[in-house]
VMD Tcl script that draws the C-alpha trace (Angstrom):
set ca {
  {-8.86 13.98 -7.47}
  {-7.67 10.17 -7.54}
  {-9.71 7.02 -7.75}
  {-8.85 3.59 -6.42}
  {-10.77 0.89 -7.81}
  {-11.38 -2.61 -6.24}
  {-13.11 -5.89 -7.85}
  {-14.74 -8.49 -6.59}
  {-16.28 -11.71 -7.95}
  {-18.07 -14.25 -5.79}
  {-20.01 -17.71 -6.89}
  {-23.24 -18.08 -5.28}
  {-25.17 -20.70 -5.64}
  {-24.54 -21.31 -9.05}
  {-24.18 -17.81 -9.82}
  {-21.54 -15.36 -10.57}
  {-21.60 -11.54 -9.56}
  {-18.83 -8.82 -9.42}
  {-18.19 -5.90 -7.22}
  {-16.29 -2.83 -8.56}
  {-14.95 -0.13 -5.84}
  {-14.08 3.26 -5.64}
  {-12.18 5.36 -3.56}
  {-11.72 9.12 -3.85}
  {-9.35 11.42 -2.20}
  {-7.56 14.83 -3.02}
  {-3.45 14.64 -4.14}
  {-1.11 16.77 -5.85}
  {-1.72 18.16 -9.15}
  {0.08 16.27 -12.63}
  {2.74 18.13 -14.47}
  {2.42 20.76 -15.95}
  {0.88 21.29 -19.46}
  {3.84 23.99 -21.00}
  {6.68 22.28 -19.60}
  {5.35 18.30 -19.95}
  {8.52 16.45 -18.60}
  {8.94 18.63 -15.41}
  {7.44 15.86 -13.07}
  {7.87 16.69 -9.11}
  {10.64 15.87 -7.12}
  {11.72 13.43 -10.57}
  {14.98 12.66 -12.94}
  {14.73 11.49 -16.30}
  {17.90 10.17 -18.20}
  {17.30 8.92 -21.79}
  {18.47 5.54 -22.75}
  {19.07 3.15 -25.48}
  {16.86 0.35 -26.71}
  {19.84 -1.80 -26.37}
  {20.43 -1.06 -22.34}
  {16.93 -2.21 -21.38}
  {18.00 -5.94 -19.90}
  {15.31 -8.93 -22.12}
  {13.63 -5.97 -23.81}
  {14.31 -7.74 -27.52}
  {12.57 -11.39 -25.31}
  {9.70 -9.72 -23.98}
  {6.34 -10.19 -25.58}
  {5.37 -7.23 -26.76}
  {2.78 -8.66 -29.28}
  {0.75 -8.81 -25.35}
  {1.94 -5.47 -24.80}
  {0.18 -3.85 -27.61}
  {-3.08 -5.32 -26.93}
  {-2.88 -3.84 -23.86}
  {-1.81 -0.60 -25.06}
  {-4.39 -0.66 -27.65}
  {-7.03 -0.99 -24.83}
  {-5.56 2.38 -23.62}
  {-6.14 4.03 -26.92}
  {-9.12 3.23 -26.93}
  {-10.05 5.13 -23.96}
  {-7.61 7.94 -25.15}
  {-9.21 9.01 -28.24}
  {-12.59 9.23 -26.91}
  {-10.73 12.40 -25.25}
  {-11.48 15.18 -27.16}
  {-7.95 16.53 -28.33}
  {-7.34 20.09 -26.98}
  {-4.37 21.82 -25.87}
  {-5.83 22.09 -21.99}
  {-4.46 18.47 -21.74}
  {-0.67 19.01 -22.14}
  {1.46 18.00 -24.60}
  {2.03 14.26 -23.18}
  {-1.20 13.81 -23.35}
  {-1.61 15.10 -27.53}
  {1.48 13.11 -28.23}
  {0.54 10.21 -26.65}
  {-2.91 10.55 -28.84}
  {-1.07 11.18 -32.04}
  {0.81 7.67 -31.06}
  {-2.74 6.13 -30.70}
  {-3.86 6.92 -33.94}
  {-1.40 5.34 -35.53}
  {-1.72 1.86 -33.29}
  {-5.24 2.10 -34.32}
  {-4.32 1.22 -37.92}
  {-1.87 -1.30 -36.61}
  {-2.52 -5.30 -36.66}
  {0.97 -6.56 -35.77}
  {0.84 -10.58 -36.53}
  {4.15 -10.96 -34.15}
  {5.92 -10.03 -31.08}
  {9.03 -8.42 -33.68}
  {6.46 -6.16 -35.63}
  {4.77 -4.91 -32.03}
  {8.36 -3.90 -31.00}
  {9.22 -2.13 -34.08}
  {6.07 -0.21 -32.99}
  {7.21 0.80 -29.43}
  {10.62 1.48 -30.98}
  {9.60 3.71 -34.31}
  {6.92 5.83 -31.78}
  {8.50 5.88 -28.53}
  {11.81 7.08 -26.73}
  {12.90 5.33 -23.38}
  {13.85 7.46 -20.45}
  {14.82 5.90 -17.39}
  {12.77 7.45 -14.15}
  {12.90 8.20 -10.87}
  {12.78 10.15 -7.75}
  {15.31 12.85 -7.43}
  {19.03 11.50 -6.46}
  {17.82 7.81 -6.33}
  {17.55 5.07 -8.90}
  {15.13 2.86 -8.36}
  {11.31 2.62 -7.88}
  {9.43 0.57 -5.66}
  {6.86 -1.99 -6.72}
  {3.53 -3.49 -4.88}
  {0.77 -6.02 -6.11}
  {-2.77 -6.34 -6.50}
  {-5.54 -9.17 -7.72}
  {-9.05 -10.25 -7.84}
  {-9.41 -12.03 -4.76}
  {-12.91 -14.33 -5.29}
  {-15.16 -14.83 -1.74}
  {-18.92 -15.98 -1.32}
  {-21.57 -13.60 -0.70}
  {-25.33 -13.80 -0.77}
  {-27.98 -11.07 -1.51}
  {-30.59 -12.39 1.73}
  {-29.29 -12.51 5.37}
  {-28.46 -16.20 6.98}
  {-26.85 -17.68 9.79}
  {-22.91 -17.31 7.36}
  {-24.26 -14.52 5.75}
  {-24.73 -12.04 7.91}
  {-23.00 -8.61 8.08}
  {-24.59 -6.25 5.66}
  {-23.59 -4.23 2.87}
  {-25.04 -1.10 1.81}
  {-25.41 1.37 -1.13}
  {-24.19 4.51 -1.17}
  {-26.85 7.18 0.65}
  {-27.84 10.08 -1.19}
  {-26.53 12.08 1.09}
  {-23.65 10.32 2.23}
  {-23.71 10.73 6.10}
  {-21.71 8.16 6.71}
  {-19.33 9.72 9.66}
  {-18.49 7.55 12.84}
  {-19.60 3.78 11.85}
  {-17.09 0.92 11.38}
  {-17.01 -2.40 9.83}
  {-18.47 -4.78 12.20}
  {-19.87 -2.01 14.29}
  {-24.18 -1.21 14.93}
  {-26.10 -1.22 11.83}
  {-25.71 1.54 9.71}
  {-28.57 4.34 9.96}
  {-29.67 4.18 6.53}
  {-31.41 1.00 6.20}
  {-33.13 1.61 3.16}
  {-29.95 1.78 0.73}
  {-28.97 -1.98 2.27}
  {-28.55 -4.64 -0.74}
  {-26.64 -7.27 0.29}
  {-24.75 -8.80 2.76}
  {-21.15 -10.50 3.55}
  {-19.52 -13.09 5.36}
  {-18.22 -11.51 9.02}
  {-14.30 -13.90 7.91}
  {-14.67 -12.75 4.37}
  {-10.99 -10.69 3.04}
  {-12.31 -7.93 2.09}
  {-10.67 -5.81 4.69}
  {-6.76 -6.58 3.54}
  {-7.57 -4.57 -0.11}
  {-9.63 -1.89 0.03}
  {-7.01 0.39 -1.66}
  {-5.65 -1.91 -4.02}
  {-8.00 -2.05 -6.94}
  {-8.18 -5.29 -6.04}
  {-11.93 -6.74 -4.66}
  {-13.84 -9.29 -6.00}
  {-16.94 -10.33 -3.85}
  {-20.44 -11.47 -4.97}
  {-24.19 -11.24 -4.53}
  {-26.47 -13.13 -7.35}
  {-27.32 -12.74 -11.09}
  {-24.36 -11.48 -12.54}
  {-24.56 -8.00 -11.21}
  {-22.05 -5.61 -10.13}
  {-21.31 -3.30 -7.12}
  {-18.94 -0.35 -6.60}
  {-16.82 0.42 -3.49}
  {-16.29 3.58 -2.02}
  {-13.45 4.16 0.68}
  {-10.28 5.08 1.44}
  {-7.30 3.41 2.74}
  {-6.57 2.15 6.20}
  {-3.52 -0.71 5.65}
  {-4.26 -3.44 7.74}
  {-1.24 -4.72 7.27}
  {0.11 -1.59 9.15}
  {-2.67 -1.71 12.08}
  {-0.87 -5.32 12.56}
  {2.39 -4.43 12.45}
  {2.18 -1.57 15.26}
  {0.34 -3.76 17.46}
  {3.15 -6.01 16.95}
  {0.74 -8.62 15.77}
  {2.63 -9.68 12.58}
  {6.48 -8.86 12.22}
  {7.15 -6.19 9.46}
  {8.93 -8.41 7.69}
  {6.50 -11.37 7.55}
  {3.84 -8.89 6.35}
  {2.24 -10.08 3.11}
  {-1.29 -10.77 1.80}
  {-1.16 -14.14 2.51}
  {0.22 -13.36 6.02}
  {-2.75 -11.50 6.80}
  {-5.27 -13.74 5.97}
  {-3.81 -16.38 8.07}
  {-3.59 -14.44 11.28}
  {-7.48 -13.27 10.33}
  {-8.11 -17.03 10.24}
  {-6.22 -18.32 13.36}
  {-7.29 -15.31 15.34}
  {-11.23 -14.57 14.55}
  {-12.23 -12.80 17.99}
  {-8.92 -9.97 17.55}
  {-9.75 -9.67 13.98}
  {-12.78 -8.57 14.23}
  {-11.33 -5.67 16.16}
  {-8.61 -4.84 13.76}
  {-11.22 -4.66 11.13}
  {-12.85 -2.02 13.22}
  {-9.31 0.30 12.66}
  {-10.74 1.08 9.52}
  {-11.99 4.42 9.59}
  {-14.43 4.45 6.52}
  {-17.32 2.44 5.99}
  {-17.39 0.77 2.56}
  {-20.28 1.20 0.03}
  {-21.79 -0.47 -3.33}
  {-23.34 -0.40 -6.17}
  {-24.67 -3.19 -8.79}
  {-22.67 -3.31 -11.60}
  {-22.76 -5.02 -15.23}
  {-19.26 -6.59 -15.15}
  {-19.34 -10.35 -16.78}
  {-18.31 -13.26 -15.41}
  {-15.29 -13.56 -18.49}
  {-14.56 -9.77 -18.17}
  {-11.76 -8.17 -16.42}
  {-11.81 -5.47 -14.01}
  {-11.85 -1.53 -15.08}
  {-9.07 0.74 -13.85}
  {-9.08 3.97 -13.16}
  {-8.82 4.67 -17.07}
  {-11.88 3.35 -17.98}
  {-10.71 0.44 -19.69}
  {-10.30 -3.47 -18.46}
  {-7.17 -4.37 -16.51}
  {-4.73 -6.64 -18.53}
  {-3.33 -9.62 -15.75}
  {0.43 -9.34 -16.22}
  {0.84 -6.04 -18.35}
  {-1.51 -3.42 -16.38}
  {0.17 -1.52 -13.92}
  {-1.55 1.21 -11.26}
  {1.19 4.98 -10.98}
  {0.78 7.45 -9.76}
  {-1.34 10.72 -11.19}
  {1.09 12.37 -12.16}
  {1.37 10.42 -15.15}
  {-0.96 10.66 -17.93}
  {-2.98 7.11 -18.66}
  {-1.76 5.03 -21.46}
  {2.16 5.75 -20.56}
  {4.05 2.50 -21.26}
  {6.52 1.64 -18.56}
  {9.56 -0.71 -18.69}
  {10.04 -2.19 -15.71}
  {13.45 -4.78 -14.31}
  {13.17 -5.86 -11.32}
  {13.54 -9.69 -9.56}
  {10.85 -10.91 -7.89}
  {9.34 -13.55 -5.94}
  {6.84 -14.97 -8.74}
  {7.84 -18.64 -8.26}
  {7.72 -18.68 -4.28}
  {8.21 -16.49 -1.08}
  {12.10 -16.59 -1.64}
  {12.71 -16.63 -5.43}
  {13.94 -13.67 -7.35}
  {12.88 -14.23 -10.55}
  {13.87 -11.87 -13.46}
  {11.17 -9.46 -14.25}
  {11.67 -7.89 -17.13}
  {8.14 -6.64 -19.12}
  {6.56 -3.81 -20.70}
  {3.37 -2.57 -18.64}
  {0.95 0.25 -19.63}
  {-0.02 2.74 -17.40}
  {-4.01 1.79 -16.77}
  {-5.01 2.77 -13.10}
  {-3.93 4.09 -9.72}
  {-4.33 4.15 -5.91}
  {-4.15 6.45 -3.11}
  {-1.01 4.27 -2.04}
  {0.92 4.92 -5.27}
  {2.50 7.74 -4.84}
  {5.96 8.78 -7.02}
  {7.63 8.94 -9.98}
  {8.54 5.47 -9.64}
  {5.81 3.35 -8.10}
  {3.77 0.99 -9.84}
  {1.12 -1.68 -8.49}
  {1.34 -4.17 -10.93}
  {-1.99 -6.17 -11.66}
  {-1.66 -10.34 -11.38}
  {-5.58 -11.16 -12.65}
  {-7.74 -12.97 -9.99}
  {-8.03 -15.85 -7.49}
  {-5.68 -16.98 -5.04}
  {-2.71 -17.94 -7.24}
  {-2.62 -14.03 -8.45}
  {-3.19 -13.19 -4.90}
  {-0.48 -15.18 -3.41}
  {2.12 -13.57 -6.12}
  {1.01 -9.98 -5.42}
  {1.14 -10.25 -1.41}
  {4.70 -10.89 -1.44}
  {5.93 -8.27 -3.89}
  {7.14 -5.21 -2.31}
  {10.91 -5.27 -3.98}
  {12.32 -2.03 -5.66}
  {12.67 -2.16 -9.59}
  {14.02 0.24 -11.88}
  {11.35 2.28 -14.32}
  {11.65 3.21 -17.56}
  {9.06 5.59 -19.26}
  {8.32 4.88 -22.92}
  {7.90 8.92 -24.13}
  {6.47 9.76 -27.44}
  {9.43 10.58 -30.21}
  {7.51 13.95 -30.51}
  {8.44 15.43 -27.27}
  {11.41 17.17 -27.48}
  {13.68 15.97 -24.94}
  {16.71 17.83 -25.49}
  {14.77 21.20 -24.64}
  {13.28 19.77 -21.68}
  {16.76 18.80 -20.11}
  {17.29 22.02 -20.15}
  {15.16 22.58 -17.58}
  {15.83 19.73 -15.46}
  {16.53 19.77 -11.70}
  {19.47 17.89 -9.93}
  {20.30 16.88 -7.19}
  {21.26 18.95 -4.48}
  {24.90 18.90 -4.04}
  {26.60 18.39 -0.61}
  {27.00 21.82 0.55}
  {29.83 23.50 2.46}
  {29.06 24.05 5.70}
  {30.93 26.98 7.42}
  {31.79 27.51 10.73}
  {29.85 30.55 12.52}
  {32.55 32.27 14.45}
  {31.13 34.54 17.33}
  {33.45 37.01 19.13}
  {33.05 37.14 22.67}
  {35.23 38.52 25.44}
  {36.12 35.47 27.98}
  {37.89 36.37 31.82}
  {41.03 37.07 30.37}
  {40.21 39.24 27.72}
  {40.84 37.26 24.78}
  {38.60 36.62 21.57}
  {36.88 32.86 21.75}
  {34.33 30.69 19.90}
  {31.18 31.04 21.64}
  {29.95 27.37 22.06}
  {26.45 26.54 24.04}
  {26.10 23.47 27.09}
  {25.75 21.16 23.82}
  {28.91 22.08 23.04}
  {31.36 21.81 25.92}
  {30.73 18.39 26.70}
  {33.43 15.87 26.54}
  {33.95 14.36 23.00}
  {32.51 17.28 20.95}
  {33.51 19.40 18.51}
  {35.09 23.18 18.27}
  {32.07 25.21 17.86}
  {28.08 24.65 16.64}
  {27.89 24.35 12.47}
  {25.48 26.52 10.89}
  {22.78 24.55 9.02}
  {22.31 26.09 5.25}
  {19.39 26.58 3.72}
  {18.78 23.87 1.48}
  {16.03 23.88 -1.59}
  {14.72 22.10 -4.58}
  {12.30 22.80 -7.41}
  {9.43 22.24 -6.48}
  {7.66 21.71 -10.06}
}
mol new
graphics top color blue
foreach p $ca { graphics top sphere $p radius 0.5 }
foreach p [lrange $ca 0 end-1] q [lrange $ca 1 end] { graphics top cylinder $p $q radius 0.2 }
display resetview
């Protein structure tokens, strides 16, 4: 199974609250535990420290707290072989960061170097990855109904019969679970999948989100109510804004209702991934499950930090804390900003490719799992089915169908090949 999580935070009179969401939905299984680098549909090519573009620049004295977060969530894991070998090795690396107190950015590298081996990844036959982001977007809430306040939210029923009702739509059936309620122009609705939420009721209390995904962003775009290529966050919001009678039906595309639960999350703390562990701004990245949490990922790519058209060099190490039901690949990452609008403005206009490499304990043994490793399929020759067949006359011909014979087209039909790949 695979978790989403959102965040919210909200100020209400005075006081700060957070929400924390879930979603939950069924994808394919991680790699498996015997053969640890045989990820599906995936090529890995080791590389040298020295090919990785600013990796001597980067600060990795920020990487390593973050990492260290991770380890801390890792060896509270009992150790036993049921987990894979990724998994052990990446423990055995923990153990010894544990110990670690690098004073420096140089001493934190030496780490990553000494422990770790850099293998560029990907999907099979391409060579790049793409990348998305996600924030803490802040909005108001309150926990009593009022004229602004005044669509409700609900806790999670015990039995969770929940089929049928929309966003917007009659009040849900189960009254007795209802514990707050949110503004009907809130933006909630743009980030349900993206770990991403931060809304409020009072006292510094937090609620959880359960839902899957329904992109907005696509309901817009095949209504042709936003061009594909103007679709962003940002671009969202302002069509929600300028447009508050058709949003309210858009919202309504959504085909799960969203739940909560109070929470303990503080005002100064940072949202908790799917790991378990708080979300780094800047260095916390959500993958895909097929990766085991804690992986440390190298990612180059350029992109638009600065403004909507900048391509700014981004070159940074990024640990493998969370996921989404969106991420979905080898190489795909969400990577996390931190929250309010400036981290929400940078992560609605990132969806740029970027080029992935996965920090692998020195442990594994890489040359034995290259044995193994698929490649791509190469271009096949295609021969030409011949079919006897008697014409008027008597002599041998290609058979050809209607297709065929018209004006401009080849000799005869091409038989298709079966084509296959590992599927691992």
């Amino acid at each position: 199974m695979k978790t989403d999580r959102a965040f919210a935070e909200a100020a209400v009179r005075g006081v700060v609250v957070s929400l924390v969401g879930t979603i939950i939905c069924f994808t394919a299984s991680a790699a498996s535990a015997e053969e640890p680098l045989k990820l599906a549909d995936s090529q890995l090519e080791p590389v040298n420290w020295t090919e990785l573009a600013s990796w001597r620049t980067d600060d990795h004295l920020a990487a390593f707290a973050a990492y260290r977060t991770s380890c801390q969530a890792l060896r509270k894991i009992p150790r036993t072989d049921d987990h894979g070998p990724i998994q052990g090795a990446l423990w055995n690396v923990c153990r010894k960061a544990t110990d670690l107190r690098p004073k420096d950015s140089d001493t934190a590298r030496t780490f990553f170097e000494q422990n770790f081996q850099p293998v560029r990844i990907a999907r099979l036959g391409e060579g790049e990855g793409f990348l998305t982001g996600y924030f803490e977007p802040i909005v108001q809430g309150s926990r009593f109904p009022n004229p602004e306040f005044h669509i409700p939210l609900y806790r999670r029923p015990p039995d969770l019969v929940a089929a049928g009702q929309r966003p917007g739509s009659d009040a849900f059936p189960n009254k007795g679970a209802r514990i707050g309620r949110r503004n009907e122009n809130n933006q909630l609705v743009p980030y349900h999948d993206r770990g991403a939420i931060e809304a409020g009721l009072l006292d510094g209390q937090k609620l959880e989100i359960c839902c899957p995904y329904t992109s907005i962003g696509r309901v817009l775009i095949e209504a042709n109510l936003i061009p594909s290529e103007e679709m962003s966050m940002q671009r969202i919001r302002e069509w929600m804004a300028a447009h508050p009678d058709e949003a309210a039906k858009v919202r309504a595309a959504n085909r799960s209702y969203v739940f909560f639960r109070i929470s303990g999350l503080t005002n100064e703390g940072e949202p908790v991934g799917a790991q378990g562990v708080p979300l780094t701004p800047g260095r916390s990245i959500a993958v895909d499950r097929l990766h085991e949490y804690g992986t440390p990922f190298f990612i180059e790519a350029n992109l638009p930090i600065e403004s909507a058209k900048s391509a700014s060099p981004f070159r940074r190490l990024m640990i493998a804390q969370d996921t989404g039901s969106a991420i979905v690949g080898p190489a795909r990452a969400d990577l996390y900003w931190g929250a309010g609008d400036d981290a929400g403005r940078i992560a609605g206009r990132i969806r740029h490719p970027g080029r992935f490499v996965m920090l692998l304990p020195r442990e594994l043994d890489m040359i034995a799992a290259g044995k193994n490793m698929p490649l791509p399929v190469p271009k096949p020759n295609i021969p030409e089915i011949e079919v006897k067949k008697r014409n008027d006359k008597g002599k041998v011909g290609t058979a050809k169908s209607d297709e065929d014979s018209r004006p401009g087209t080849g000799l005869s039909r091409q038989a298709a090949p079966a084509r296959w790949r590992y599927r691992l």
